[in-house]
Residue frames relative to the residue before (quaternion, step in Angstrom):
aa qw qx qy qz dx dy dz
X 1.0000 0.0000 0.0000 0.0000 0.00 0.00 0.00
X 0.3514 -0.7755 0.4641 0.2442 3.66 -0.87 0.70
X 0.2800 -0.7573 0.4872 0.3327 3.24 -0.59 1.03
X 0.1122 -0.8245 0.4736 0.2887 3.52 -1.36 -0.02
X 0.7136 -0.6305 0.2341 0.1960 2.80 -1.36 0.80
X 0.4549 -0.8319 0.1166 0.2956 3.41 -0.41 1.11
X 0.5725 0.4265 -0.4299 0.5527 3.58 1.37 -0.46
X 0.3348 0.7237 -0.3998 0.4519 3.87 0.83 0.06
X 0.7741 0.2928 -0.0654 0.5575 3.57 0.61 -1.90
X 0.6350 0.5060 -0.3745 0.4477 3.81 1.03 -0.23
X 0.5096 0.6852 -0.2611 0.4502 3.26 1.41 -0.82
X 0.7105 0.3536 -0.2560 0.5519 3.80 1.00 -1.19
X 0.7550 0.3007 -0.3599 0.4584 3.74 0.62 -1.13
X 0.3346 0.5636 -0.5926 0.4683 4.29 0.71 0.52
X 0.8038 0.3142 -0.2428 0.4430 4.23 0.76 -0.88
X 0.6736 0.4394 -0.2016 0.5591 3.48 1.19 0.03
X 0.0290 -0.6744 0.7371 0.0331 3.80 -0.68 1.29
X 0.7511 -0.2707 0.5786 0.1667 3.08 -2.51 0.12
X 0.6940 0.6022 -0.3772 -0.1163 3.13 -0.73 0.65
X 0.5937 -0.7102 0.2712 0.2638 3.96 -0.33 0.89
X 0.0352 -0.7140 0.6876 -0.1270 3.81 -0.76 0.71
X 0.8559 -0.2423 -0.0387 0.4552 3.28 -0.82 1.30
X 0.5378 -0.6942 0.1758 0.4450 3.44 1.25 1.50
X 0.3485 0.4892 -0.6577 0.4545 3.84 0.35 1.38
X 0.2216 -0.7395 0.5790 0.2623 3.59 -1.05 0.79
X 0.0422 0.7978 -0.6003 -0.0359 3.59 -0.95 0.27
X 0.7566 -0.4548 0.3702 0.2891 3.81 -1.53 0.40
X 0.3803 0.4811 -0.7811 0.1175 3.76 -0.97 0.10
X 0.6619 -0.5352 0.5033 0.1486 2.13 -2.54 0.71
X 0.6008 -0.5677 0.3638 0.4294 3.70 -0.99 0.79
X 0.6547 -0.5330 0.4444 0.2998 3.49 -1.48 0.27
X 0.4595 -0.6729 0.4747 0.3327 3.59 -0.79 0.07
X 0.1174 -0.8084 0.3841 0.4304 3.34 -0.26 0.36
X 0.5352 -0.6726 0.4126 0.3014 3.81 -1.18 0.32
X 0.4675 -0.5985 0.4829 0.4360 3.83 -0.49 0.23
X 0.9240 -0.1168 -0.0289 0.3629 3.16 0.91 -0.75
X 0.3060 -0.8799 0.3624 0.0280 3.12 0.16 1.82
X 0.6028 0.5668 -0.1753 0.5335 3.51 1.65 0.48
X 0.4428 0.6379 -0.5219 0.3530 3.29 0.97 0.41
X 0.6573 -0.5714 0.2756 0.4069 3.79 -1.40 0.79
X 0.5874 0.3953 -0.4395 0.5528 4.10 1.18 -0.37
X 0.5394 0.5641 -0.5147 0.3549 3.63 0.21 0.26
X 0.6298 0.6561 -0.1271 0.3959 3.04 1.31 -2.20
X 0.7108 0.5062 -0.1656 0.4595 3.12 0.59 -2.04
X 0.6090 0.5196 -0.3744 0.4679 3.96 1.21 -1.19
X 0.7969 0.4199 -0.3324 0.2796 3.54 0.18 -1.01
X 0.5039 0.6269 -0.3316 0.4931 3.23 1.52 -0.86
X 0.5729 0.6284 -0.3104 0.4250 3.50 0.81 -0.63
X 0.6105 0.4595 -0.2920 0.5753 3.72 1.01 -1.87
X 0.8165 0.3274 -0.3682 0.3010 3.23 -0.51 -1.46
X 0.7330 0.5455 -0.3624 0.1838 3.48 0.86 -0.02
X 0.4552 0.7180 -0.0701 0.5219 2.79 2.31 0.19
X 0.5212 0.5271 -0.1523 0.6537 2.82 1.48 -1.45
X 0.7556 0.3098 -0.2577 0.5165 4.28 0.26 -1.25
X 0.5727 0.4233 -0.4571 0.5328 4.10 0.88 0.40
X 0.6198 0.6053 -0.2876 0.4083 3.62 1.19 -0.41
X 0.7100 0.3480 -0.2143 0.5735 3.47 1.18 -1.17
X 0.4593 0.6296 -0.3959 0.4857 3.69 1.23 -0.22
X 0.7777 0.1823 0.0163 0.6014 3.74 0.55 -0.79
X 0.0642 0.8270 -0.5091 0.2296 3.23 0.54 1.10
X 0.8655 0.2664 -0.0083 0.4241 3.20 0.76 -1.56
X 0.5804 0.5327 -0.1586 0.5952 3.24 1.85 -0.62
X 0.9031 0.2224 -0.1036 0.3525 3.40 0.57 -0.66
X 0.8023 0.3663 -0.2084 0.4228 3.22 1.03 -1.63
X 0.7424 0.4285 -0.3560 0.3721 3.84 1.19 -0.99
X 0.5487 0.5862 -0.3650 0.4714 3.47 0.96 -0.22
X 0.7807 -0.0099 -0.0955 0.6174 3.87 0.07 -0.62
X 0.7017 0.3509 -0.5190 0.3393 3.70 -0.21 -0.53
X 0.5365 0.7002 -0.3564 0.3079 3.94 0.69 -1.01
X 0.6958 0.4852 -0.2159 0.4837 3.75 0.90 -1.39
X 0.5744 0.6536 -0.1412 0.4722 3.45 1.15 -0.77
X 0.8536 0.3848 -0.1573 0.3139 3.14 0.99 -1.20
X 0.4260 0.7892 -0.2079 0.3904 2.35 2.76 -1.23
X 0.5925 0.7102 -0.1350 0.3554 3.30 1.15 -1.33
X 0.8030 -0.0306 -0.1053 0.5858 3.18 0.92 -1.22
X 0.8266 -0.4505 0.1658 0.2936 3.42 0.38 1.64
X 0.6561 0.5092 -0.3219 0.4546 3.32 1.54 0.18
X 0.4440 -0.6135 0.4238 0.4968 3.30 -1.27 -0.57
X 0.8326 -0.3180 0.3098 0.3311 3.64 -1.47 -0.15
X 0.6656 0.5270 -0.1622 0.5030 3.07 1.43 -1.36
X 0.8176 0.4178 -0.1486 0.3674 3.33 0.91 -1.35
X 0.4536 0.6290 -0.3464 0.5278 3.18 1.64 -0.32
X 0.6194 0.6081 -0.2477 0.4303 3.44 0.71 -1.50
X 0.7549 0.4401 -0.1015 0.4756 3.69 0.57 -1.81
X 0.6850 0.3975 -0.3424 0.5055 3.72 1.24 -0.35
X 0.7240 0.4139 -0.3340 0.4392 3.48 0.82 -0.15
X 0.7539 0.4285 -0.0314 0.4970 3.84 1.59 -0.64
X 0.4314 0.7568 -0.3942 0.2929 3.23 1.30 0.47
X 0.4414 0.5852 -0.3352 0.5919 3.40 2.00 -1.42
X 0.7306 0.4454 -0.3915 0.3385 4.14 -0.19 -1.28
X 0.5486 0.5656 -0.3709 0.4916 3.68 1.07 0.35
X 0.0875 -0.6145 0.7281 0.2908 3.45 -1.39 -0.21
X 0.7863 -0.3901 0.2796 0.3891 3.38 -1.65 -0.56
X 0.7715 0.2904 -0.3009 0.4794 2.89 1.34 -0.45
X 0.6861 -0.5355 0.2745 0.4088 3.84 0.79 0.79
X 0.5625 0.5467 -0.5134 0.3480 3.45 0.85 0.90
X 0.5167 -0.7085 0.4067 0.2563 3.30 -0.92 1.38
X 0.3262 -0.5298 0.7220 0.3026 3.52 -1.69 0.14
X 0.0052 -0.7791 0.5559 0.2897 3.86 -0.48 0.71
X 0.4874 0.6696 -0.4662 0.3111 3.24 0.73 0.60
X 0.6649 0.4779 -0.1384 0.5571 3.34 1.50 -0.91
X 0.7176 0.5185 -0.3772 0.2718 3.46 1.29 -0.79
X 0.2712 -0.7299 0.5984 0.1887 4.04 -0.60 0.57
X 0.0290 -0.8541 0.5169 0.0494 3.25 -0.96 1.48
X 0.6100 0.1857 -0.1551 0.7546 3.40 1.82 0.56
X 0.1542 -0.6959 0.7007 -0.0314 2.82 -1.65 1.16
X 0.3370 0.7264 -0.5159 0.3044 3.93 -0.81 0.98
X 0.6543 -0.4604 0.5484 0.2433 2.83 -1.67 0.75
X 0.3681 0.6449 -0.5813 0.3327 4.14 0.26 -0.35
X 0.3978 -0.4141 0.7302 0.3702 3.28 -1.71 0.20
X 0.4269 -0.6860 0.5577 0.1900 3.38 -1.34 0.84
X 0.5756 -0.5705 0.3768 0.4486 3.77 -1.18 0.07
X 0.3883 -0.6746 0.5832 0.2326 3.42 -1.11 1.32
X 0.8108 0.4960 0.0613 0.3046 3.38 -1.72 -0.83
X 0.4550 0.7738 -0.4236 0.1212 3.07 1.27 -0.77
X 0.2231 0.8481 -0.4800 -0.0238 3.97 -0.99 0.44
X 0.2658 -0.7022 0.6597 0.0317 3.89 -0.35 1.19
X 0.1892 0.5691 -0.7997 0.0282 2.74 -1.85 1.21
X 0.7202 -0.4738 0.4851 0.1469 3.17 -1.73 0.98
X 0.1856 0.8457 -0.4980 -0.0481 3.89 0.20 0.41
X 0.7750 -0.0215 -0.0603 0.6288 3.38 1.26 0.08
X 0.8187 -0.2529 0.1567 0.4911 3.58 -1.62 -0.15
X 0.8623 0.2718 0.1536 0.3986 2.37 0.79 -1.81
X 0.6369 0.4843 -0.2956 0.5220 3.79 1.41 0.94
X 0.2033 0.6927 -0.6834 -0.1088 3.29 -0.77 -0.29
X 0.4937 -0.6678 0.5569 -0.0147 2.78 -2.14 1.19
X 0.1614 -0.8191 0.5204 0.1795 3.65 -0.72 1.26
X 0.2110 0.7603 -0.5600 -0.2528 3.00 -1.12 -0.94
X 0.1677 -0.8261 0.5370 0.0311 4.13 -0.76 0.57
X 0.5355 -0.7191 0.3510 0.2700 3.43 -1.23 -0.34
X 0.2629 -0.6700 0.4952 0.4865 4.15 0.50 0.57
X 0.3235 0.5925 -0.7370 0.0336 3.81 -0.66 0.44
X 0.1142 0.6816 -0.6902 0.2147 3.28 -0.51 1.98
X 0.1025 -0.8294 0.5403 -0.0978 3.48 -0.94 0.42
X 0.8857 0.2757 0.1320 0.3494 3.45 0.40 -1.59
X 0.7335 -0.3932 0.2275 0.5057 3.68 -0.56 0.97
X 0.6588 0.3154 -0.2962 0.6154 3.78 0.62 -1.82
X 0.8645 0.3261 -0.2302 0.3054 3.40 -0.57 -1.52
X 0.0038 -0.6767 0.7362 -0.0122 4.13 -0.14 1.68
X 0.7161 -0.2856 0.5370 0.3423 3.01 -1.99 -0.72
X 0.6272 0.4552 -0.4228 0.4697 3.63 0.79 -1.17
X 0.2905 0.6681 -0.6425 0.2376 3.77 0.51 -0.59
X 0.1450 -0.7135 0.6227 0.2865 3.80 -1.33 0.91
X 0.3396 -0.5319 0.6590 0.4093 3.61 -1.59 -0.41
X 0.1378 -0.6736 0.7250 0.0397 3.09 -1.61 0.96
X 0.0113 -0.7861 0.6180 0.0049 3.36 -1.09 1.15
X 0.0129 0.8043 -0.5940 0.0080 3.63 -1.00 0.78
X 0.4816 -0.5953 0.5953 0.2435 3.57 -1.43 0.60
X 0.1155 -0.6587 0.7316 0.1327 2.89 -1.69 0.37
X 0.1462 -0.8228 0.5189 0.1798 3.63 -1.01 0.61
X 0.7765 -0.4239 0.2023 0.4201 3.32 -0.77 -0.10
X 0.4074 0.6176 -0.2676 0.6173 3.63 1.68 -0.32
X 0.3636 -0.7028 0.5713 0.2181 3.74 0.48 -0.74
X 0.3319 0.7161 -0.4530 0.4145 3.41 1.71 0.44
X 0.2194 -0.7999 0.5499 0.0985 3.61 -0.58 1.25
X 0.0209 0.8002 -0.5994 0.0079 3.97 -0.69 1.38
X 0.5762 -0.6096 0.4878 0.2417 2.96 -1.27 1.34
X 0.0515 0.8276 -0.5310 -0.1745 4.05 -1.04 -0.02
X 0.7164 -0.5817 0.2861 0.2580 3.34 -0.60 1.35
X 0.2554 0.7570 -0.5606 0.2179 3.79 -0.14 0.68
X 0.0222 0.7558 -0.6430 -0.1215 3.37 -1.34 0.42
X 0.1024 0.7407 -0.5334 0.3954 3.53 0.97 1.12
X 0.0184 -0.7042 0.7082 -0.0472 3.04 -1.13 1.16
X 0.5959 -0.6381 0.2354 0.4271 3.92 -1.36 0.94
X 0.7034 0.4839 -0.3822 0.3535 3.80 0.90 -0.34
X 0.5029 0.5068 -0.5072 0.4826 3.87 1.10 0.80
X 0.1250 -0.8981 0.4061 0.1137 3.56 1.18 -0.08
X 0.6669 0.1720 -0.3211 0.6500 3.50 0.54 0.69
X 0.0645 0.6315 -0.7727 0.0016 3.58 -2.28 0.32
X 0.1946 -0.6078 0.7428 0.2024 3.24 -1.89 0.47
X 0.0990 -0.6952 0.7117 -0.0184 3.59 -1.30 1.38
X 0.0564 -0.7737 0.6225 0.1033 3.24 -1.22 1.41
X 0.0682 -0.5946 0.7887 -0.1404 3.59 -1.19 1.91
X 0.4707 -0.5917 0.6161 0.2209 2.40 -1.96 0.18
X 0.5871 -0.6543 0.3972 0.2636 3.51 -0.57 1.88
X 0.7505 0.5002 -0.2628 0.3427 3.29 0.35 -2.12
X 0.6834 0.5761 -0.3467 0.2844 3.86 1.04 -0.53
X 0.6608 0.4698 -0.2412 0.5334 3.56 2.01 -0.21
X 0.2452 -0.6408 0.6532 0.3202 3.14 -1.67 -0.32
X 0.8070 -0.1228 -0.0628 0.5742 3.37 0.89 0.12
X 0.4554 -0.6664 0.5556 0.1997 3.50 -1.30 0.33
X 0.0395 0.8625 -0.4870 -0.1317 3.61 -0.86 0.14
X 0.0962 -0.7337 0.6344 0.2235 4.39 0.02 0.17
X 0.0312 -0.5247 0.8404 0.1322 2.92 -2.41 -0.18
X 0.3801 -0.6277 0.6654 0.1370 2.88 -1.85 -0.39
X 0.0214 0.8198 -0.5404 0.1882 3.24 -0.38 1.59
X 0.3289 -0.6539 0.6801 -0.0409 3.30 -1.79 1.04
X 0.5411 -0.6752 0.4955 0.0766 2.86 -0.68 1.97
X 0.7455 0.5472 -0.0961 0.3683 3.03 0.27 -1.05
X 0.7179 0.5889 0.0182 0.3709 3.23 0.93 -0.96
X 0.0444 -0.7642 0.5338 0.3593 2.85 1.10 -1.91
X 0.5956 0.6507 -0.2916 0.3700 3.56 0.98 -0.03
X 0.2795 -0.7080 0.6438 0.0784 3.27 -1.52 1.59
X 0.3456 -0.6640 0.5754 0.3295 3.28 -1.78 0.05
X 0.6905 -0.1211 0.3326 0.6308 4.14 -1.06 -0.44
X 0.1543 -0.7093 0.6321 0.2711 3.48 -1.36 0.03
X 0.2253 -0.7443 0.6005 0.1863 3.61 -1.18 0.26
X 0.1804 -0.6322 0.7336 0.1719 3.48 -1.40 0.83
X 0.4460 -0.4547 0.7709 0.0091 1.98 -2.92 0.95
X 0.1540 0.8496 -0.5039 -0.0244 3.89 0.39 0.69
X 0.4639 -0.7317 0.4547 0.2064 3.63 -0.59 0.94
């Protein structure tokens, strides 16, 4: 057997770090290092993560282990990171979302057709959508989930028992407490979301 040589064998592990992914450790190679890790698309990028990453731990319990977690399980990732690879752009540097860009569910669901919101009082708003079920994932029993967002970026769940083949509800919240509203469609069963749609005020 050949022996090898030791500043040789430091030499290889000096290009190879430690590192873990659904707690199995395994090899990659070390980073390069940059002359200059400070330039304003660097800046502007990280400001971007950490602002993702602080909407992530914000909605931890409400948002990401319940639907984003099953999702991720799937494709080998976690909740968080799934979340932070698809939602980092919907940030700026300084942690204001794009709700147009942001994605609060990811899934295989038929998404919500048709979709249409009116305002019927202070303190209601009226849906109404299309049953376009059909297919093994996408049934009728399929619930709607609908949550607020406030101005914090604090994600709240809102009571509903509305399922996609009654195709319309009236939910009474209080408007003034959001900046925008968002639904999916989800399957108990499953673990599975559809696209989400906003309601943006």
């Amino acid at each position: 057997m050949t022996k090898l040589n030791k500043s040789l064998l430091r030499e290889m592990m000096d290009e190879v770090i430690i590192s873990h992914r659904n707690g199995k450790p395994y090899l990659k190679r070390r980073p390069k290092k940059v002359k200059n890790p400070k330039t304003e698309q660097q800046i502007n990028q990280r400001g971007k993560f950490r602002a993702a990453s602080a909407f992530v731990s914000r909605n931890l319990d409400v948002l990401i282990r319940p639907y984003w977690n099953p999702e991720a399980k799937r494709r080998g990732m976690t909740g968080q990171n799934l979340f932070c690879k698809i939602n980092t752009q919907a940030f700026d540097a300084d942690g204001n979302p794009d709700f147009e860009k942001l994605q609060l569910a990811v899934g295989d669901l038929k998404g919500i057709e048709c979709l249409r919101t009116e305002v019927k009082v202070e303190n209601s708003i009226y849906l109404k959508w299309k049953n376009n079920s059909g297919n093994d994932k996408t049934i009728e029993e399929n619930e709607i989930k609908l949550f607020g967002v406030d101005e914090a970026l604090q994600v709240e769940a809102i009571e509903c028992n509305v399922t996609r083949k009654q195709e319309s509800c009236l939910f009474s919240l209080n408007l003034e407490k959001y900046s925008a509203l968002f639904l999916f469609f989800w399957d108990r069963e499953l673990h599975m979301t559809s696209m989400p749609e906003w309601i943006i005020f």
